[in-house]
Biopython code that builds the backbone (N, CA, C, O; Angstrom):
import numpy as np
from Bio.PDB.StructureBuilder import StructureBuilder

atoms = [
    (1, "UNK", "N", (20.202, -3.458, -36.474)),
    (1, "UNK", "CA", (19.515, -2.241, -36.101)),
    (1, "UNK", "C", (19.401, -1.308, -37.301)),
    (1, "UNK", "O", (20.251, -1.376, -38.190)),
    (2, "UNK", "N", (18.078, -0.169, -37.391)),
    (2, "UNK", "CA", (18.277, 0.204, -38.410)),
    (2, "UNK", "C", (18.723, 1.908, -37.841)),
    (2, "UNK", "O", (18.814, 2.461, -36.745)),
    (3, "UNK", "N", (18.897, 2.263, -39.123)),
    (3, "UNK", "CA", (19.291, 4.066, -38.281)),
    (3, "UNK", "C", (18.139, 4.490, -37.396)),
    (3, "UNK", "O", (17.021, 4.032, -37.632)),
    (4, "UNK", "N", (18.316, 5.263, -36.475)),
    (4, "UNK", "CA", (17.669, 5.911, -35.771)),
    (4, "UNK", "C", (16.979, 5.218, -34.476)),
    (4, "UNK", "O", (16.230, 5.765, -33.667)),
    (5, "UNK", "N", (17.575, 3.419, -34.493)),
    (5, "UNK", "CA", (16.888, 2.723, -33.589)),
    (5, "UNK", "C", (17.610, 2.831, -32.151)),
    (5, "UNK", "O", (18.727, 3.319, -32.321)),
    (6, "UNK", "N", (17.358, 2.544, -30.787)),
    (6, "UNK", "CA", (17.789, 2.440, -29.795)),
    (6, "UNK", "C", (18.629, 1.229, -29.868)),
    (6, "UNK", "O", (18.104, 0.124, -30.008)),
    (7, "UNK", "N", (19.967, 1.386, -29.776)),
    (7, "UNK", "CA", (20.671, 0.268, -29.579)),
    (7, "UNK", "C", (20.497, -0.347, -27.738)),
    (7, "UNK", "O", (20.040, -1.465, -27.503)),
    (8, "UNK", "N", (20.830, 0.361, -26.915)),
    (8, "UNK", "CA", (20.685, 0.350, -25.549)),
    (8, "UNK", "C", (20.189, 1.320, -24.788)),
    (8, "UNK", "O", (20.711, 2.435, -24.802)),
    (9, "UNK", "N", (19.079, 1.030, -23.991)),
    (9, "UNK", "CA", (18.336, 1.646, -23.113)),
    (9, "UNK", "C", (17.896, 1.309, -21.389)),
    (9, "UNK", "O", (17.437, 0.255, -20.948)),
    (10, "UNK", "N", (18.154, 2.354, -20.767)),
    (10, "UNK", "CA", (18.635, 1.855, -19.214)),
    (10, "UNK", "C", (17.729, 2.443, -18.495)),
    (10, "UNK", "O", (17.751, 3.658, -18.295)),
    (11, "UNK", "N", (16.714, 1.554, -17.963)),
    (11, "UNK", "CA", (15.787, 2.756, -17.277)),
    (11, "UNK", "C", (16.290, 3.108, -15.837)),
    (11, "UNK", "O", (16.918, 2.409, -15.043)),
    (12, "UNK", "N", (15.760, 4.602, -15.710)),
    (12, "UNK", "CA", (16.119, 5.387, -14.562)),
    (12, "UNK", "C", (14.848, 5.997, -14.001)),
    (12, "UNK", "O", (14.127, 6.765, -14.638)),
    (13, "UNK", "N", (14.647, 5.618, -12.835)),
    (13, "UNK", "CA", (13.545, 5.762, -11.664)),
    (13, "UNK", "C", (13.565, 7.286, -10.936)),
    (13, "UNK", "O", (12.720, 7.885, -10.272)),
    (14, "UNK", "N", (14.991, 7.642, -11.394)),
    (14, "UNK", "CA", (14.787, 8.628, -10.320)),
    (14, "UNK", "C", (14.450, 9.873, -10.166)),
    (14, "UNK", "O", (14.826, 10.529, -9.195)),
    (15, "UNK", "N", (13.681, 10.355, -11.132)),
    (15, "UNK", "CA", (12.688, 11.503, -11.529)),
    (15, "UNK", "C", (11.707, 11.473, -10.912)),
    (15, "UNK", "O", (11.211, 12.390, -10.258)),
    (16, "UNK", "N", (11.234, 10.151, -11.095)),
    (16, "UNK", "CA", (9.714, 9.707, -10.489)),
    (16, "UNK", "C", (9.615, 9.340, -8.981)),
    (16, "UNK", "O", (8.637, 9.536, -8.260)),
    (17, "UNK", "N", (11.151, 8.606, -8.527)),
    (17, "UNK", "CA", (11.380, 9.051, -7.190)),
    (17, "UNK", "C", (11.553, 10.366, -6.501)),
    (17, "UNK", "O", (11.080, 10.569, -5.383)),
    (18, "UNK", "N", (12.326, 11.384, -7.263)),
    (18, "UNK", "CA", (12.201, 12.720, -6.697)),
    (18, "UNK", "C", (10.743, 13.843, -6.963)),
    (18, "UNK", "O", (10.017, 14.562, -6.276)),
    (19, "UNK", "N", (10.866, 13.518, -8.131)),
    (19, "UNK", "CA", (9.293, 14.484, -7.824)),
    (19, "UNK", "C", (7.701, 14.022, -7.489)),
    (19, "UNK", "O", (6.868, 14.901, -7.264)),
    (20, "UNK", "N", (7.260, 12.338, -7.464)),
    (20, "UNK", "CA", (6.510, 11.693, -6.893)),
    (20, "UNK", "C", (6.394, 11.046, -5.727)),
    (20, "UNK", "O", (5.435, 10.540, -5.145)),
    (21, "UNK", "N", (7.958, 11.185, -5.396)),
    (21, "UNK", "CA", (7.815, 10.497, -4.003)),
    (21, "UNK", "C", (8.058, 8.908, -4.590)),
    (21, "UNK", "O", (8.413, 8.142, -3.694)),
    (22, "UNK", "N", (7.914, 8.221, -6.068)),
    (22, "UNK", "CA", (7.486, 6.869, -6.652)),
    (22, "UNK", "C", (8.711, 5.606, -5.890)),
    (22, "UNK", "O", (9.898, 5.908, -5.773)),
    (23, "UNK", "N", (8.369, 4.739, -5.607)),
    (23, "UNK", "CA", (9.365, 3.781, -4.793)),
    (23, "UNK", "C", (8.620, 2.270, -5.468)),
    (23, "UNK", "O", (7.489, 1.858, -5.208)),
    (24, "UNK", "N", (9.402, 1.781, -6.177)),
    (24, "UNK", "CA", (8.938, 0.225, -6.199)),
    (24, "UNK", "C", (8.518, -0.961, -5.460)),
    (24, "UNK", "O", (9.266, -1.487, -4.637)),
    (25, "UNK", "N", (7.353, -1.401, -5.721)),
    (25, "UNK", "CA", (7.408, -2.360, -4.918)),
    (25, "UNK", "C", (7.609, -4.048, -4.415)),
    (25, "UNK", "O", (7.603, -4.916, -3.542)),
    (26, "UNK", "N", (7.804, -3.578, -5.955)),
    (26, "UNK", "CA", (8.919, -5.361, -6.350)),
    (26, "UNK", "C", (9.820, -5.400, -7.024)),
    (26, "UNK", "O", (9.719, -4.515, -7.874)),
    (27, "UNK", "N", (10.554, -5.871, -7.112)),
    (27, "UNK", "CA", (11.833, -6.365, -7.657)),
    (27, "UNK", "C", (11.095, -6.620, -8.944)),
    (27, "UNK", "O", (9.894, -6.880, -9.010)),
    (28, "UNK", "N", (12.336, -6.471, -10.465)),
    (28, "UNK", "CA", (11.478, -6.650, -11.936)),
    (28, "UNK", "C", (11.326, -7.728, -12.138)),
    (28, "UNK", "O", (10.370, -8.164, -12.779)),
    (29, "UNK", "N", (12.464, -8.596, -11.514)),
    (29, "UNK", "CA", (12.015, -10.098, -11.736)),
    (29, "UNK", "C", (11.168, -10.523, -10.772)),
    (29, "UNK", "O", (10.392, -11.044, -11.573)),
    (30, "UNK", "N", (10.632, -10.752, -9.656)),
    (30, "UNK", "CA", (9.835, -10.825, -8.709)),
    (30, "UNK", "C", (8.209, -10.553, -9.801)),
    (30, "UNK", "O", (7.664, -11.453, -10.439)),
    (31, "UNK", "N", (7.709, -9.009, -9.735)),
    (31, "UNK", "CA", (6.868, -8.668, -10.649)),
    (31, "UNK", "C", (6.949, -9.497, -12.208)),
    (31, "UNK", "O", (5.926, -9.774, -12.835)),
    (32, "UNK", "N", (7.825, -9.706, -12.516)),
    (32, "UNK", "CA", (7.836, -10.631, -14.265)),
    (32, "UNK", "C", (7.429, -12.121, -13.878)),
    (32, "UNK", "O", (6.624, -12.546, -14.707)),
    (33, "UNK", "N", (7.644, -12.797, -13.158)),
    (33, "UNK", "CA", (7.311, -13.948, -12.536)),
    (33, "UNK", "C", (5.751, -14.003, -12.294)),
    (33, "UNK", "O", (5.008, -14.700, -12.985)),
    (34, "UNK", "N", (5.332, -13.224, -11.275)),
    (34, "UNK", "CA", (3.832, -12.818, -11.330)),
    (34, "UNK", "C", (3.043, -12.585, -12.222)),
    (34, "UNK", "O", (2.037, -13.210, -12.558)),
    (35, "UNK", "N", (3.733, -11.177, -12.842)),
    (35, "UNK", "CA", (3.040, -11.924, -14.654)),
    (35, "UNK", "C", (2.598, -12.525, -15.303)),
    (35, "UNK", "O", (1.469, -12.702, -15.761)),
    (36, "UNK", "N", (3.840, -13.039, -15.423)),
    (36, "UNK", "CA", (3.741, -14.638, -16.444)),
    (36, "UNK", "C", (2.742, -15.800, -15.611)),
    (36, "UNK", "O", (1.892, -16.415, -16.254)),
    (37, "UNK", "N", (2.939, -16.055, -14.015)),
    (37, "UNK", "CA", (1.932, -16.894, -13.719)),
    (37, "UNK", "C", (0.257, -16.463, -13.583)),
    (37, "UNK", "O", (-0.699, -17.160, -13.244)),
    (38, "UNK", "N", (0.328, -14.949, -14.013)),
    (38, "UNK", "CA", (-1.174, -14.399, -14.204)),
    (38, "UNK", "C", (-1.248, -14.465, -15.862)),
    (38, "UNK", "O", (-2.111, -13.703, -16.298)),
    (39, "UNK", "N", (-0.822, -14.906, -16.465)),
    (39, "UNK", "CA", (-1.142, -15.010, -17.952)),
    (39, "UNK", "C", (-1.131, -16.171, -18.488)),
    (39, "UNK", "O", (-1.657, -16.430, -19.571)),
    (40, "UNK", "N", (-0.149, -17.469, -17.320)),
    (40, "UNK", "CA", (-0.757, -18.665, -17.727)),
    (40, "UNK", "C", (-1.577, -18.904, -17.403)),
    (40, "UNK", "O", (-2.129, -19.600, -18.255)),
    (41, "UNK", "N", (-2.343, -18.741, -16.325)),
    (41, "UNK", "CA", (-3.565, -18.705, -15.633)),
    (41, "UNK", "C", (-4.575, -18.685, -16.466)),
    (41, "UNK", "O", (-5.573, -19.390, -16.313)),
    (42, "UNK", "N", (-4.360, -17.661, -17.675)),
    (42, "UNK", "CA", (-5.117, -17.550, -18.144)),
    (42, "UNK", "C", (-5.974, -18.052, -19.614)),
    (42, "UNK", "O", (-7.114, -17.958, -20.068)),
    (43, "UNK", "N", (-4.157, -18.854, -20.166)),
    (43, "UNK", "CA", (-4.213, -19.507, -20.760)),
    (43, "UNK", "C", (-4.793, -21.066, -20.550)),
    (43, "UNK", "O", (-5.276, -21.745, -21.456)),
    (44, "UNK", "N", (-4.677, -21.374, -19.514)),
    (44, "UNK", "CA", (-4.912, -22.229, -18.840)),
    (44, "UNK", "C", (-5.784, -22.352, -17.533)),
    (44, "UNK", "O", (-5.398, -22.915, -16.508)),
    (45, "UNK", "N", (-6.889, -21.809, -17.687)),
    (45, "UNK", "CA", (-8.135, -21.793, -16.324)),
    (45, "UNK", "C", (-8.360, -23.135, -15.433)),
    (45, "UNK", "O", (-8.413, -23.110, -14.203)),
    (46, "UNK", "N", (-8.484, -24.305, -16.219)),
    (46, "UNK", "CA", (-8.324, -25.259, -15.373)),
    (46, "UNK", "C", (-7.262, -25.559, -13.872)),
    (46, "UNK", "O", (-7.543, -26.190, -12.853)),
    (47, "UNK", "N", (-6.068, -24.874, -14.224)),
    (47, "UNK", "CA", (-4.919, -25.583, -13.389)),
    (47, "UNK", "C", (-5.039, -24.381, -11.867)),
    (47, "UNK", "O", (-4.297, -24.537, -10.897)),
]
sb = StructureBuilder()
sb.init_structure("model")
sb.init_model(0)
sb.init_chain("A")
sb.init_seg("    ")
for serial, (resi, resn, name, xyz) in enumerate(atoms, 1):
    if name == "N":
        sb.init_residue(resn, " ", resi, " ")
    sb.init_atom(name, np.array(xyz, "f"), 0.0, 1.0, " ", f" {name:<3s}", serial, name[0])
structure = sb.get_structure()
């Protein structure tokens, strides 16, 4: 790491839950899975 870099970073929802009302609607791995099978997709149009 160099100076000034983020060694560890933890995200926190709950700002955006209290003043938006914001609630997730998938799980990160759930959503990362989806992802990735919308980007092989795309790499790959045939399949």
């Amino acid at each position: 790491f160099r100076a000034g870099d983020v060694r560890h970073s933890l995200a926190d929802i709950s700002k955006a839950s209290t003043y938006f009302g914001y609630s997730p609607s998938q799980r990160i791995g759930d959503g990362l899975h989806v992802a990735m099978e919308w980007y092989v997709s795309l790499l790959n149009p045939s399949a």
